[in-house]
RODREN-638227 format. One record per residue (C-alpha): residue in three letters; z, x, y. Coordinates in steps of 0.5 Angstrom, whole numbers, plus 500, padded with zeros to 3 digits. Layout:
BEGIN
AlaZXY
...
***
This chain:
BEGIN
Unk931542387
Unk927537384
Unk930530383
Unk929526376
Unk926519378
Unk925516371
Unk931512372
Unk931510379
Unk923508376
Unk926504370
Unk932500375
Unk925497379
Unk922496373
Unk927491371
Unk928488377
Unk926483382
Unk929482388
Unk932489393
Unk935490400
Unk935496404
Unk940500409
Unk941506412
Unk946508417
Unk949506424
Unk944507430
Unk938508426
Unk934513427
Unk927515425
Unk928517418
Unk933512416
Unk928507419
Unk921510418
Unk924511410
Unk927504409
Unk920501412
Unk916506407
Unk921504401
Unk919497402
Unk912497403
Unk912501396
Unk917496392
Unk912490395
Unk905494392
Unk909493386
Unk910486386
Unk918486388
Unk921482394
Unk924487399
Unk930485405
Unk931491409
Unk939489413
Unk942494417
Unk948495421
Unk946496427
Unk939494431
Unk932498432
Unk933502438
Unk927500442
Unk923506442
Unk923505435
Unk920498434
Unk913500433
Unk915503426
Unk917495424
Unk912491429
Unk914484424
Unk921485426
Unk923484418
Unk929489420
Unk935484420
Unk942486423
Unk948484418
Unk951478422
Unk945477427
Unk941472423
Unk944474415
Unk951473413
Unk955477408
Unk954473402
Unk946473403
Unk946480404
Unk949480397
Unk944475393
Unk940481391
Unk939485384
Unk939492388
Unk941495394
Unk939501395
Unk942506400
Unk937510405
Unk938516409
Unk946516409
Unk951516403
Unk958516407
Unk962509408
Unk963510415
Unk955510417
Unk954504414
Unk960500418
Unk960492416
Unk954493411
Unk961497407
Unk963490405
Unk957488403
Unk957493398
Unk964494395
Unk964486394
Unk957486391
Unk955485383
Unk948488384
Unk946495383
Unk947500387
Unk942506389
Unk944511394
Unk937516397
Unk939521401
Unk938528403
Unk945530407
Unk950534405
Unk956530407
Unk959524402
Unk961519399
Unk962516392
Unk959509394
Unk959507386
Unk952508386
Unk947512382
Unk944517386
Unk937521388
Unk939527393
Unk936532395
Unk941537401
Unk934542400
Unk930537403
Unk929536410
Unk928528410
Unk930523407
Unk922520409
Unk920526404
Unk925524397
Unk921517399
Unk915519399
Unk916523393
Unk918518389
Unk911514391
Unk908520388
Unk912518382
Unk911512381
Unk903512383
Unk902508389
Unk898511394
Unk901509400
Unk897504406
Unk897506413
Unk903503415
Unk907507410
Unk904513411
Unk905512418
Unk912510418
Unk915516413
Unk910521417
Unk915519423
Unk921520419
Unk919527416
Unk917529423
Unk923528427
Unk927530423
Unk924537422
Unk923536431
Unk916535429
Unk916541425
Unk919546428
Unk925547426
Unk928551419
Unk928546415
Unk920545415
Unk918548409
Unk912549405
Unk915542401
Unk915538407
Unk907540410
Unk905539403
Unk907532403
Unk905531411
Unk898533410
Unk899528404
Unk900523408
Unk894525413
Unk890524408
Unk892517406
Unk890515414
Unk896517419
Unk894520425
Unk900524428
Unk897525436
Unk898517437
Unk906517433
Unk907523437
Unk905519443
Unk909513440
Unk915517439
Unk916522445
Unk910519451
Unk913512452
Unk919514457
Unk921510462
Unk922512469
Unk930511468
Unk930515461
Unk928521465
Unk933520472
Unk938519465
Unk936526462
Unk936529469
Unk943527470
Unk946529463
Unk942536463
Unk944538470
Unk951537467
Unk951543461
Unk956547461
Unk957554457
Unk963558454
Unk964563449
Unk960568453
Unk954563452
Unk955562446
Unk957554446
Unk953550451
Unk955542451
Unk954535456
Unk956528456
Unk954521458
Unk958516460
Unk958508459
Unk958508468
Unk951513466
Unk947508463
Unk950502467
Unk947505475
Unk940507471
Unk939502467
Unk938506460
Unk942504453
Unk945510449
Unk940511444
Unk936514450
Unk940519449
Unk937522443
Unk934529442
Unk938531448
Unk943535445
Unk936540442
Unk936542450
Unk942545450
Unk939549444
Unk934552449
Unk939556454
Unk939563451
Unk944566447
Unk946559445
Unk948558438
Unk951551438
Unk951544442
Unk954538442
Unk953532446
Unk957527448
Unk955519449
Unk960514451
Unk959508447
Unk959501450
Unk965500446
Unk969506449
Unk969511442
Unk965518443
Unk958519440
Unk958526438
Unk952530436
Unk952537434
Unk948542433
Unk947550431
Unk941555430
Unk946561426
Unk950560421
Unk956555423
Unk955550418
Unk958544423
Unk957539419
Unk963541416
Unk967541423
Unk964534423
Unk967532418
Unk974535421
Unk973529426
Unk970524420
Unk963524420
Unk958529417
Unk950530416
Unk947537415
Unk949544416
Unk945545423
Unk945538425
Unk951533425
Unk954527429
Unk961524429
Unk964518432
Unk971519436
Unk976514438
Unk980518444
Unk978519452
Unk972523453
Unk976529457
Unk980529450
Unk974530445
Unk972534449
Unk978538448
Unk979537441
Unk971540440
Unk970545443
Unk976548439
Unk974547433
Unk967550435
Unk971555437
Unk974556431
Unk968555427
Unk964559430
Unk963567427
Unk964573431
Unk959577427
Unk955573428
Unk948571432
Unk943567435
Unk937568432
Unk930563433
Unk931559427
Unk934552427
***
């Protein structure tokens, strides 16, 4: 799918001042693509805020070493994040992912933007630029960088060669296709260096990470003949090791690696007391749509919701809607 970007170019050319945000508990993509976007607007003059609904994970810091990201309500009020001429959306277009940052942009007069490559969605009164068959947000960005003839800076280039590669597992997994090594060797040759983001991004665990991980993994369990693999994390987990819920991440992939597996699903407790859930599948179970049954959504091979209910609860309602879900024709293949 190719995206026409003349309109989007024209709304930058007529415009001043833009702000940034992506999803709750941002990932690499979302922030990888958001510091991508603004270093872009700012090579062509623009004034660019980035203000997010939730922190940067730790781990993710390095991608923003000026600490520009802001939180809406630590630092910037509801009525600063609307002084702008444009708000453009990154990496989600679903109301319940952007949580507070949703009044924000109900109750703007600025323009909305919405750039995106996940299939679930929502009418957010926003023009939008997406593309489902991209396998990143940080690939539509830097697309659209092409478009417009900026040559991307280092740091740009880093941060959206971070975005790309984790949310294709640092290329491994189905949806890295010629597309997407095209534009990371572009990115290459603007000056990234993928072994040292690779050691940014995965060679930084602490000795508490890794006793978490040892926890969570020795709990997987298995069902439907091995077909459904699946773990959990508790707020009492994090409190013994001395971890955050975000050292969680990329977790629920290991699941994935029991053979047989054809889908996965983690759950982490959150320090609110809802239920993170991730899902994922390497057939042709689509569990984005069985997400979107709990109120959340993502891609067809890797989703995630938030659940209100006891873990033992979700657990339950889970299982059984993977269940109906999954094909009896069907089988694990290698893809993911």
């Amino acid at each position: 799918m190719t995206i026409d970007w003349q309109p989007l170019q024209n709304l930058i050319e007529s415009h001043g001042r833009f702000v940034l945000t992506s999803h709750v508990r941002p990932d690499a993509d979302a922030l990888g693509s958001e510091m991508g976007m603004a270093l872009m607007l700012e090579s062509l003059g623009r004034s660019v805020r980035i203000i997010n609904p939730s922190e940067t994970p730790d781990h993710l810091k390095f991608l923003d070493p000026e600490g520009r990201v802001q939180k809406l309500g630590n630092g910037v009020k509801p009525p600063a994040a609307r002084d702008t001429d444009v708000h453009i959306v990154l990496d989600t277009s679903a109301w319940q992912q952007l949580a507070d940052v949703r009044k924000v942009l109900e109750s703007t007069e600025a323009k909305k933007v919405v750039i995106d490559h996940h299939v679930s969605s929502d009418d957010l009164g926003a023009i939008e630029f997406k593309d489902e068959t991209a396998s990143a947000t940080g690939v539509l960005v830097a697309e659209l960088s092409q478009f417009l003839g900026v040559r991307p800076s280092r740091q740009m280039a880093d941060s959206l060669y971070c975005a790309i590669a984790t949310d294709t597992g640092w290329f491994r997994f189905s949806n890295t296709d010629s597309r997407t090594l095209r534009v990371a060797a572009d990115l290459i040759e603007c000056g990234t260096k993928p072994d040292l983001l690779y050691q940014q991004l995965y060679e930084r665990s602490s000795l508490a990470r890794l006793k978490l991980h040892g926890i969570v993994l020795s709990r997987v369990s298995v069902s439907d003949d091995g077909r459904m693999a699946h773990t959990f994390v508790t707020r009492k987990d994090f409190k013994e090791t001395g971890t955050h819920p975000s050292d969680t991440e990329d977790l629920v992939n290991d699941c994935l690696t029991i053979q047989g597996t054809e889908c996965a699903f983690i759950i982490v407790e959150q320090i609110s007391g809802q239920m993170k859930v991730s899902f994922r599948s390497r057939t042709n179970l689509d569990v984005a749509a069985v997400a979107e049954q709990f109120g959340g959504g993502g891609h067809r091979k890797a989703s995630g919701a938030m659940l209100p209910e006891p873990l033992a609860t979700a657990q339950q309602r889970i299982i059984q809607a993977l269940q109906a879900a999954l094909d009896p024709t069907d089988s694990p293949t290698d893809k993911r």
